[in-house]
Each structure stands twice: as structure tokens, then as C-alpha cells.
DRENZA-973510 format. One record per residue (C-alpha): residue number from 0; x, y, z. Coordinates in Angstrom, 3 decimals. Layout:
% DRENZA-973510
[NUM, [X, Y, Z]] ...
% end
This chain:
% DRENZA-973510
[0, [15.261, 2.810, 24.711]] [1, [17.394, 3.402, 21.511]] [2, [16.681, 4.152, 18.349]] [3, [17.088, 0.669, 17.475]] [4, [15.404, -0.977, 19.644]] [5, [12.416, 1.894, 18.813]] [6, [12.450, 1.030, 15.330]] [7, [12.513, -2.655, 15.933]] [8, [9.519, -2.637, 17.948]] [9, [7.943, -0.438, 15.873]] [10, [8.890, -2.650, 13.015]] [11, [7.228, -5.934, 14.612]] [12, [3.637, -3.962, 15.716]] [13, [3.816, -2.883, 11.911]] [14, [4.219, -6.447, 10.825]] [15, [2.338, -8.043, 13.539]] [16, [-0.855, -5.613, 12.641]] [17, [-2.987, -6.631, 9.344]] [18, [-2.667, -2.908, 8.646]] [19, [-6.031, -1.227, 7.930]] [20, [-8.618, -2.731, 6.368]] [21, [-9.696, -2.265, 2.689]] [22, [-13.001, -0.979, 3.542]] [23, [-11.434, 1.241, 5.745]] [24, [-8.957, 2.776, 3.160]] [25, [-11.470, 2.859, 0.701]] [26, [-13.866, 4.814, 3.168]] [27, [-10.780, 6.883, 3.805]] [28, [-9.860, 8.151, 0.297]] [29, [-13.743, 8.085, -0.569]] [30, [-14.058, 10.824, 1.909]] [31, [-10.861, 12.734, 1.947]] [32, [-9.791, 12.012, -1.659]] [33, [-6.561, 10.840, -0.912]] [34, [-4.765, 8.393, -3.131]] [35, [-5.251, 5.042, -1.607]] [36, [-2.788, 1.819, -2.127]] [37, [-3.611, -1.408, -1.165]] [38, [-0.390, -4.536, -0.799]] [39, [-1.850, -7.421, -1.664]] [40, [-0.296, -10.785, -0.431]] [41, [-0.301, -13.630, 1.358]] [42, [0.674, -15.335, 4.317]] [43, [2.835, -18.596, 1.991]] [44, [4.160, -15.969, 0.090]] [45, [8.044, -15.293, 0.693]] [46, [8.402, -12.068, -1.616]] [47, [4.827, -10.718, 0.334]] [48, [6.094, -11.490, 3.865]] [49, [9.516, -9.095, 2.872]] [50, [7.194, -6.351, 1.500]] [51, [4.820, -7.054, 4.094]] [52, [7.494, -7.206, 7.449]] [53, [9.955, -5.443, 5.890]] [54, [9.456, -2.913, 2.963]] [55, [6.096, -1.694, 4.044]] [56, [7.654, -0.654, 7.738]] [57, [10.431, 1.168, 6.230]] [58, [8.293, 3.197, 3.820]] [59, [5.719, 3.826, 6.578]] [60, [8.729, 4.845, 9.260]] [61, [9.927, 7.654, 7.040]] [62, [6.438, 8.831, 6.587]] [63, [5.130, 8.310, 3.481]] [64, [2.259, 6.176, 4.021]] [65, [0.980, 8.940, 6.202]] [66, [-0.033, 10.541, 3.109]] [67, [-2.488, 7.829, 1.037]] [68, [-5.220, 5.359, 2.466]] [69, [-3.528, 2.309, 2.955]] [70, [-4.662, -1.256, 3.297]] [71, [-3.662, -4.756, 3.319]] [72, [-5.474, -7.807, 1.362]] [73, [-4.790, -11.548, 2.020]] [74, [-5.993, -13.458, -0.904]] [75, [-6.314, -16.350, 1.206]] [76, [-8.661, -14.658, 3.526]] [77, [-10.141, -12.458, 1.432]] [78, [-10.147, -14.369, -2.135]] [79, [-13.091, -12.563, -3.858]] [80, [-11.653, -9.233, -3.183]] [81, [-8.030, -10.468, -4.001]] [82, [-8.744, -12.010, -7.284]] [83, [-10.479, -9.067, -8.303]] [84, [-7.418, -6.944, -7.363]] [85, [-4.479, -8.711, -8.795]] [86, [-6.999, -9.717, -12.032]] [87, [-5.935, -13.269, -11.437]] [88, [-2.186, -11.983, -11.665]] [89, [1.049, -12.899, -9.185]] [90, [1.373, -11.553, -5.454]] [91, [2.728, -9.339, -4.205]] [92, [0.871, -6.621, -5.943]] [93, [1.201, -2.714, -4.697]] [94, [-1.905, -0.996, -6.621]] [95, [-2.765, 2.350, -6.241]] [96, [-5.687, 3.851, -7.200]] [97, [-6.276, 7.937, -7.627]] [98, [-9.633, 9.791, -8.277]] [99, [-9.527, 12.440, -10.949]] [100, [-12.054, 14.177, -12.603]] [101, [-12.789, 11.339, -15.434]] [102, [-13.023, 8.494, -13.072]] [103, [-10.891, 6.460, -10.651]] [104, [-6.725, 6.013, -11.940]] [105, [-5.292, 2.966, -10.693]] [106, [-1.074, 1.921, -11.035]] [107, [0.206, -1.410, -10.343]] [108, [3.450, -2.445, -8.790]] [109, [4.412, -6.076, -9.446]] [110, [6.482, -8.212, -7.053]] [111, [9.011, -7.976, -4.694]] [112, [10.506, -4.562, -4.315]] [113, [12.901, -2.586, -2.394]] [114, [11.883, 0.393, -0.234]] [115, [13.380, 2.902, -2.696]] [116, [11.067, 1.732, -5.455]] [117, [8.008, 1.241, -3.136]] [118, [8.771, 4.768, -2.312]] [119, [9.357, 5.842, -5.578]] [120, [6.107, 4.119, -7.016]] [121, [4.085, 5.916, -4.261]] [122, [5.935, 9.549, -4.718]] [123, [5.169, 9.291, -8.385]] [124, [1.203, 8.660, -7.827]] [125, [1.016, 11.700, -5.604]] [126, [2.846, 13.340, -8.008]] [127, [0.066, 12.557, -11.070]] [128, [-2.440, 13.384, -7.899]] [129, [-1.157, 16.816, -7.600]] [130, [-0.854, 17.473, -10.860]] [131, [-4.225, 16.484, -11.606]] [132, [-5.991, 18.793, -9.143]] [133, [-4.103, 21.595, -9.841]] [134, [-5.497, 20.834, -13.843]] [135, [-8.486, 20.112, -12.646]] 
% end
């Protein structure tokens, strides 16, 4: 098989899969303390499906989702959880929330992105993460 064709099916599982749950993630960076970010979408959403089948894949191919909780909401299927989330605001929405000593940090990525800036947006919370237990 190449590379390609690797990567391709790699990319459709990715995009295929709901990704973990939220109450998984959360349980995840509950117990590890790991940053956790959450996409949240949904499924008549053009700008969610890129991030969601395209974006998303490529950020979690090079690795870097390996290193936060991550989770995927549908505020169709999960509307409670969603609206509380987004605060009522537009999808797609990459938040990321980081626990530090005063209490739970979260950043919030608004709309449709490229991977570089997904990327970046993530990089920079680990960043803040690492800085903060190192002050801490």
C-alpha cells in the first residue's frame, strides 16, 4: 500500500469515526491533566465537515492530537451540551480548556480554519500548559 493510499484510508476512518466522546476526553484530562479540546460542529455544517474530514485528520496524522484529550460534539445530537459550549455562538468552534492551579483555562477557536492555525492554536495552549506547571 502507499503512502497515499495509507493516509487516505486513514483519513476516511478519522472522518468516518465520531472521534471520542466528550465524557471520555473529559474523563481523560480529569485524570491525566492533559489539556483537552473539543470541535464542535455539525453534520449541515459545510465549514465543520472541512475541519471535521479534513483539518482534524491532518493535525491528528502529524501527531499532535496525541498530546490533549480530544472530543467531538454534534449540536444536533447533543444540543444541551453544544449550546453550553459554543454559548449560543457559530459552529465550528475548537475550544480548549487547561487546568491550572486557579481553576479550569479555556481558549476558543472560531470557524473554519486551516491545519496550520488548528495546529498553531493547539501548540500555543500546550505552550500556556507548560508554562503554567513549571510556575506552578
Amino acid at each position: 500500500m502507499t503512502g497515499f493510499a495509507v493516509a487516505s484510508v486513514l483519513q476516511f476512518c478519522l472522518a468516518a469515526s465520531p472521534g471520542h466522546s466528550y465524557t471520555d476526553a473529559h474523563r481523560e484530562t480529569t485524570e491525566t491533566g492533559r489539556p483537552m479540546v473539543v470541535m464542535v460542529g455539525a453534520e449541515w455544517c459545510p465549514a465543520c465537515k472541512v475541519m471535521e474530514g479534513s483539518v482534524i485528520p491532518k493535525v491528528q496524522q502529524r501527531g499532535l492530537l496525541r498530546r490533549v484529550a480530544f472530543a467531538v460534539v454534534d449540536v444536533d445530537r447533543q444540543r444541551e451540551l453544544g449550546r453550553q459550549l459554543t454559548r449560543g455562538g457559530p459552529i465550528p468552534q475548537l475550544l480548549m480548556f487547561r487546568r491550572t492551579a486557579s481553576g479550569w483555562r479555556l481558549s476558543r477557536l472560531v470557524g473554519r480554519h486551516d491545519v496550520r492555525a488548528v495546529e498553531q492554536f493547539i501548540d500555543e495552549g500546550l505552550k500556556r500548559d507548560e508554562q503554567a506547571r513549571q510556575e506552578g
